[in-house]
C-alpha positions in Angstrom: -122.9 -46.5 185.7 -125.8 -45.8 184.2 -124.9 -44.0 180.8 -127.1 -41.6 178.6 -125.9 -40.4 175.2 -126.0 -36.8 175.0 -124.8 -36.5 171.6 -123.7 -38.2 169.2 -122.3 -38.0 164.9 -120.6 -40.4 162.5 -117.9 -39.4 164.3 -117.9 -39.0 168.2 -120.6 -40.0 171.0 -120.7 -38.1 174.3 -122.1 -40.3 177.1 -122.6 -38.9 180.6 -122.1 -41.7 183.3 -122.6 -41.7 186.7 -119.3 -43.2 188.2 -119.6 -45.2 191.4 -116.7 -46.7 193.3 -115.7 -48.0 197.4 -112.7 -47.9 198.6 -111.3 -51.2 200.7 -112.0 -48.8 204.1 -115.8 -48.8 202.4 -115.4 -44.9 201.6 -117.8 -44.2 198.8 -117.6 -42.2 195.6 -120.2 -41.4 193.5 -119.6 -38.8 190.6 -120.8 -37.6 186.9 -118.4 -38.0 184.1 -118.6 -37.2 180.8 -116.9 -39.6 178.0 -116.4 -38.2 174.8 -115.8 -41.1 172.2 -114.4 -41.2 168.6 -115.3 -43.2 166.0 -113.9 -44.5 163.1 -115.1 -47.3 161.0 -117.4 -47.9 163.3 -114.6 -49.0 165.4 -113.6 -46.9 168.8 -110.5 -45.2 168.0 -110.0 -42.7 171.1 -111.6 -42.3 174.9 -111.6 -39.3 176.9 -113.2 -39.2 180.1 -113.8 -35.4 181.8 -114.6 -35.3 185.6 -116.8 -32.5 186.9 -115.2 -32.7 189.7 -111.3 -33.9 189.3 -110.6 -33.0 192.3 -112.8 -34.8 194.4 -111.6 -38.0 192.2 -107.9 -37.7 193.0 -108.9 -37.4 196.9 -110.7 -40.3 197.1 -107.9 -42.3 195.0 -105.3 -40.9 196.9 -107.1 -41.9 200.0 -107.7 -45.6 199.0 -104.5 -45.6 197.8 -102.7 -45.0 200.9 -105.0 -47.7 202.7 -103.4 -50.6 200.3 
């Protein structure tokens, strides 16, 4: 996935990844996220992930969805 911190605090870390995935059918998907990440206690208390693109990520899980 390849993450790199963009920026982080005491409190949160933003990680861009670069999400890869294939379908059963072989269909590919290759996208950059963004992950925003709170800490507390040096423990992870929350996760968000933001798509540049969401809706290129619900086609393709709609698509390998259907194939199941």
């Amino acid at each position: 996935m390849d993450p790199r911190v963009v920026a982080a605090s005491e409190e949160e870390v933003v990680v861009r990844w670069q999400q890869r995935a294939v379908s059963s059918t072989g269909e590919r998907f290759d996208a950059p996220v963004l992950g925003l990440y709170r800490m507390r206690d040096r423990k992870l208390v929350r996760a968000e992930m933001f798509y540049f693109d969401a809706a290129a990520v619900n086609t393709f899980l709609t698509r390998a969805k259907q194939v199941e």
